[in-house]
C-alpha positions in Angstrom: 212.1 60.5 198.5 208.8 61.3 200.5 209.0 64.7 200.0 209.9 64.1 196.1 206.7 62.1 195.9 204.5 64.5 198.1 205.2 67.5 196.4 204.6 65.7 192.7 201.7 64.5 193.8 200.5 68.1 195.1 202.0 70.0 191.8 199.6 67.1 189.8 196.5 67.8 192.3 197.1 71.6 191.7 197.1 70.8 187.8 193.8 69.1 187.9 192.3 72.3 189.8 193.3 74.8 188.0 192.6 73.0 184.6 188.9 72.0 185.8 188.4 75.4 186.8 188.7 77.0 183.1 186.5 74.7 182.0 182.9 76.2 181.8 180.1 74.1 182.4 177.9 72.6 179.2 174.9 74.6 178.4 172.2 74.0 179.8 169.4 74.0 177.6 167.7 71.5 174.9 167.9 74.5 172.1 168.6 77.9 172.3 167.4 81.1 169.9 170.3 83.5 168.4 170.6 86.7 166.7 173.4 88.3 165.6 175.2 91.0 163.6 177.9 90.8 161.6 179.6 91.1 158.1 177.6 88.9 156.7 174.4 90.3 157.9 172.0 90.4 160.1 171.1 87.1 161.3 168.4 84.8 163.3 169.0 80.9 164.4 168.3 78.6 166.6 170.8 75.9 168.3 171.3 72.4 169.9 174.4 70.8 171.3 174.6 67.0 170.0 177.2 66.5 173.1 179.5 68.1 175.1 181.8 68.8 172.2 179.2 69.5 169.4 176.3 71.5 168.4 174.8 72.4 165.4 172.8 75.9 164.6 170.9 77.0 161.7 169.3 79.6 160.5 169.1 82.9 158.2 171.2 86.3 157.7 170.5 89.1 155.3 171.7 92.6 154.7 169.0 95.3 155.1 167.6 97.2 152.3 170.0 100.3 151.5 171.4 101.6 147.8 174.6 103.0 146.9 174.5 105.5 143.9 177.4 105.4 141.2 177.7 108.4 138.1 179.0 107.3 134.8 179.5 109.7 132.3 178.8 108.9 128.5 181.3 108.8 126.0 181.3 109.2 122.2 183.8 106.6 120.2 185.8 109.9 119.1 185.8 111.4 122.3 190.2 111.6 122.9 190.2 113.0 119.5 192.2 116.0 120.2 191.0 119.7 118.7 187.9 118.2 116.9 184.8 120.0 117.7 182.9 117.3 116.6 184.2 114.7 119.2 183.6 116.8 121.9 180.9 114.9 124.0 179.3 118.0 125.6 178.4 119.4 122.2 176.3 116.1 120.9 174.6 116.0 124.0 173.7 119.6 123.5 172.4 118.3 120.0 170.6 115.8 121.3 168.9 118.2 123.8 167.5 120.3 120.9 166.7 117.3 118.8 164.9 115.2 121.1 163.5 118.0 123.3 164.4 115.6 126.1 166.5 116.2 129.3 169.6 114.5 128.3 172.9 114.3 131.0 176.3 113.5 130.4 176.2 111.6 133.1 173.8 108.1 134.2 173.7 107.8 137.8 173.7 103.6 138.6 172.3 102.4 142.2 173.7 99.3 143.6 171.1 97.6 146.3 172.1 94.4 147.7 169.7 91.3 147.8 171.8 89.1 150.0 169.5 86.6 152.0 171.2 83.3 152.8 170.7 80.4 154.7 173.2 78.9 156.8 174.0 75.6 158.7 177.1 76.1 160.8 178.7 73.1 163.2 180.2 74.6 166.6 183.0 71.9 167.0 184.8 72.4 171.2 187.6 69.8 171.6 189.7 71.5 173.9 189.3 71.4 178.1 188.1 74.7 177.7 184.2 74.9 176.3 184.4 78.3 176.0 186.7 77.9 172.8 185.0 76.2 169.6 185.8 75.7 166.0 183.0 76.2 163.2 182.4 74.5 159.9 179.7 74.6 157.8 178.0 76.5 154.8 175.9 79.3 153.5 173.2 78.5 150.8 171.8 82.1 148.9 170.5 82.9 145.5 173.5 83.4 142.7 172.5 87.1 142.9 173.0 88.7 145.3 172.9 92.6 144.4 171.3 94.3 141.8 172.2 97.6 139.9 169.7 100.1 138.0 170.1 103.0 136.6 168.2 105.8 138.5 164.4 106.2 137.5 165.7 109.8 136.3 167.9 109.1 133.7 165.1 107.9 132.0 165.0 110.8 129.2 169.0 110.5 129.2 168.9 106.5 128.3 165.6 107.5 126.1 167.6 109.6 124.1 170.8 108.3 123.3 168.5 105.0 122.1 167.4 107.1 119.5 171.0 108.9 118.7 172.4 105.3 118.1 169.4 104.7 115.9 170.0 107.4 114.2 173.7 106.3 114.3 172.7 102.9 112.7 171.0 104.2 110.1 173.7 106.5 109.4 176.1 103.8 108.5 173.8 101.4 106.6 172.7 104.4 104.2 169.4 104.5 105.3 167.0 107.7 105.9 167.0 109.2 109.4 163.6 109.4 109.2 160.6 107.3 107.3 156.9 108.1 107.5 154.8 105.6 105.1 156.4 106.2 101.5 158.0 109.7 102.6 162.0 109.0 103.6 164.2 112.0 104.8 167.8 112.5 104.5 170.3 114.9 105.6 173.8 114.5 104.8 175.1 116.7 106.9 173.9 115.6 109.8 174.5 112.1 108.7 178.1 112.8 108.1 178.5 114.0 112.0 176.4 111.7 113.6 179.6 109.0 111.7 181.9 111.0 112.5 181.2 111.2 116.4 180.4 107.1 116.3 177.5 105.7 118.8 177.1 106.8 122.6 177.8 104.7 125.0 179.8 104.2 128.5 183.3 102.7 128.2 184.0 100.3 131.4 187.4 99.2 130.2 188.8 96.7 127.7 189.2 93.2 126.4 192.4 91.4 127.0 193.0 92.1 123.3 193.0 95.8 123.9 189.4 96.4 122.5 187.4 98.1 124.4 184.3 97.6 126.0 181.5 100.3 126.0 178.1 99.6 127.5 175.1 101.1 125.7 171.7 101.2 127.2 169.2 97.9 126.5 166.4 98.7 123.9 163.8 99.3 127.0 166.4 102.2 127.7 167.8 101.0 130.9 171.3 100.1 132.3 171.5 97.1 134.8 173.7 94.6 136.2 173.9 91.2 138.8 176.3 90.7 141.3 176.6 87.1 141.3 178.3 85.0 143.7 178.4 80.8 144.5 175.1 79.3 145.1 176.7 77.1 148.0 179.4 79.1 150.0 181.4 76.6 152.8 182.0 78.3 156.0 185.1 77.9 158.5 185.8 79.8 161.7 186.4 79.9 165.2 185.5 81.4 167.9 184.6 82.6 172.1 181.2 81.9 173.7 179.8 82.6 177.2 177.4 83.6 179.9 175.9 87.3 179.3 175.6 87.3 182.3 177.7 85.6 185.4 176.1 83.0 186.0 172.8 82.9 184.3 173.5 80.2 181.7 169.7 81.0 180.3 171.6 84.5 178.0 174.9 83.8 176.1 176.8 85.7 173.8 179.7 84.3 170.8 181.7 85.8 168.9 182.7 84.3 166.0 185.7 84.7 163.1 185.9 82.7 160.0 186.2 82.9 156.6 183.4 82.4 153.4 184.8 79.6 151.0 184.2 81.0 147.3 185.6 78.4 144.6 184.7 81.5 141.8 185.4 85.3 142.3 182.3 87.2 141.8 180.8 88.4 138.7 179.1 91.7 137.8 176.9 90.8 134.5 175.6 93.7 132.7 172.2 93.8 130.9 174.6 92.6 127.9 176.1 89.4 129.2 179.0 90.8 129.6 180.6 89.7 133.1 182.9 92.9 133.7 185.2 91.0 136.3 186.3 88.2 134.3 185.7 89.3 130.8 187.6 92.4 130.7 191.3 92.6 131.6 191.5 96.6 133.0 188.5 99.2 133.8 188.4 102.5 133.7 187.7 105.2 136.4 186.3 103.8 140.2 185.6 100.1 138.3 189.4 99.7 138.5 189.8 99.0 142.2 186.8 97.4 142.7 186.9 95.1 139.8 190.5 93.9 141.0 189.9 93.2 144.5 186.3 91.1 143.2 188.4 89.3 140.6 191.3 87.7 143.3 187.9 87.3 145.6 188.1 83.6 147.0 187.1 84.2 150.5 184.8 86.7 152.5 185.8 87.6 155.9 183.3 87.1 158.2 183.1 88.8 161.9 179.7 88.3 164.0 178.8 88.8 167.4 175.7 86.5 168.7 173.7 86.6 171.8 171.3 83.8 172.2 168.5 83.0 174.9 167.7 79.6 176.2 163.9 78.5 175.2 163.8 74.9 176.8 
């Protein structure tokens, strides 16, 4: 029975030991200054632990300046008429070359450049033995935009000009002269017939759920642009591993941290229009397709940082 009693009492001793000895000692410090890199950004903070089980960091995280270029190509409304010469695309932009005397392209290149600056206030939760081991909750508060997409500086002439071919389209239609100077007007049936027979310029992005589709034509100052909009306030829930950088020297630290981006609506591209192309069309033509779909069943953004973080005082 002694031995019984012994050898629980050692196996319970041992227990203790071993757990105590994965348990890392609190930080020492009053508040400590972060940076980190991750999906979401590159960030700066500063932290405080409440207790031995809490602390609580804030700070910002932003994505550095960098633009990604996307080519559209412009599309008359006849342009899948088959063996009609005057749907074909290529040949009214080679009319509109000659007309305008402008450099017009068949294609309008669009540059995306993010804008995403946030703040965040994130609460580092550790109730198990081991401190090393924490649970986050919190939130991100940024802008609703948070990219923005223009049409390159040199499409310029390109937008310019197919402005004034769906002018020229407008009049068409409504019976009105091409051209008026003071109490001179000028017609020309012919080309008024072709210029309605092609239909107006523009860039079809998909369609409506009712199977019209949705072309984009340029905004009257000529340009093509859009918003990437997302959630003003974005909750935030994660775990993760912090330590020593350094055996022990408590003064650098590192975390790495995995959670997830609450968003309680997908995110929405809005074009000059106001039309949201994620949510107000049902399919999208060409690259818009895959990225339209995966923004559209967006409630969450994944979110894997690494931190390192020195101890001021």
């Amino acid at each position: 029975m002694k031995r019984i009693t012994f050898l629980i009492v050692a196996a319970t001793l041992f227990a203790h030991i071993n757990s105590n000895a994965q348990i890392s000692e609190a930080p020492n410090y009053k508040v400590d200054l972060g940076v980190s890199l991750g999906s979401d950004g590159i960030g700066i903070d500063v932290s405080t632990p409440i207790n031995e089980m809490l602390s609580i960091r804030a700070g910002f995280v932003g994505l550095p300046y960098f633009q990604i270029p996307v080519s559209f190509s412009f599309e008359d409304n006849n342009a899948d008429a088959a063996g009609s010469e005057e749907s074909s695309t290529e040949k009214m932009i080679e009319t509109l070359r000659n007309a305008t005397g402008l450099n017009v392209d068949e294609k309008v290149t669009m540059i995306a450049t993010p804008t995403w600056k946030t703040a965040r206030v994130l609460c580092d939760i550790k109730p198990l033995e081991n401190k090393n081991w924490h649970f986050t909750a919190g939130m991100y508060l940024s802008p609703s935009t948070v990219a923005k997409v223009a049409n390159a500086p040199a499409d310029a002439s390109t937008l310019t000009a197919i402005n004034i071919y769906n002018y020229l389209y407008d009049q068409a239609v409504d019976g009105q002269p091409l051209i008026s100077m003071g109490d001179i007007d000028i017609y020309s049936p012919g080309i008024q017939d072709r210029i309605i027979n092609h239909g107006r310029l523009g860039v079809p992005l998909g369609s409506f759920s009712d199977g019209t589709e949705y072309t984009l034509y340029p905004s009257e100052e000529a340009s093509v642009t859009a918003k990437v909009k997302v959630p003003v306030i974005k909750p935030y829930t994660g775990a993760g591993y912090d330590g020593n950088l350094i055996s022990g020297n408590s003064d650098f630290r590192f975390s790495i941290d995995c959670g997830l981006m609450l968003l309680y609506k997908t995110p929405s591209i809005v074009m000059h229009d106001g039309t949201d192309i994620v949510h107000n069309l049902s399919s999208w033509n060409g690259r818009l397709h895959s990225a339209c779909s995966i923004l559209s069943r967006m409630y969450a953004y994944p979110v894997i940082s690494f931190r390192i973080s020195h101890k001021l005082f």
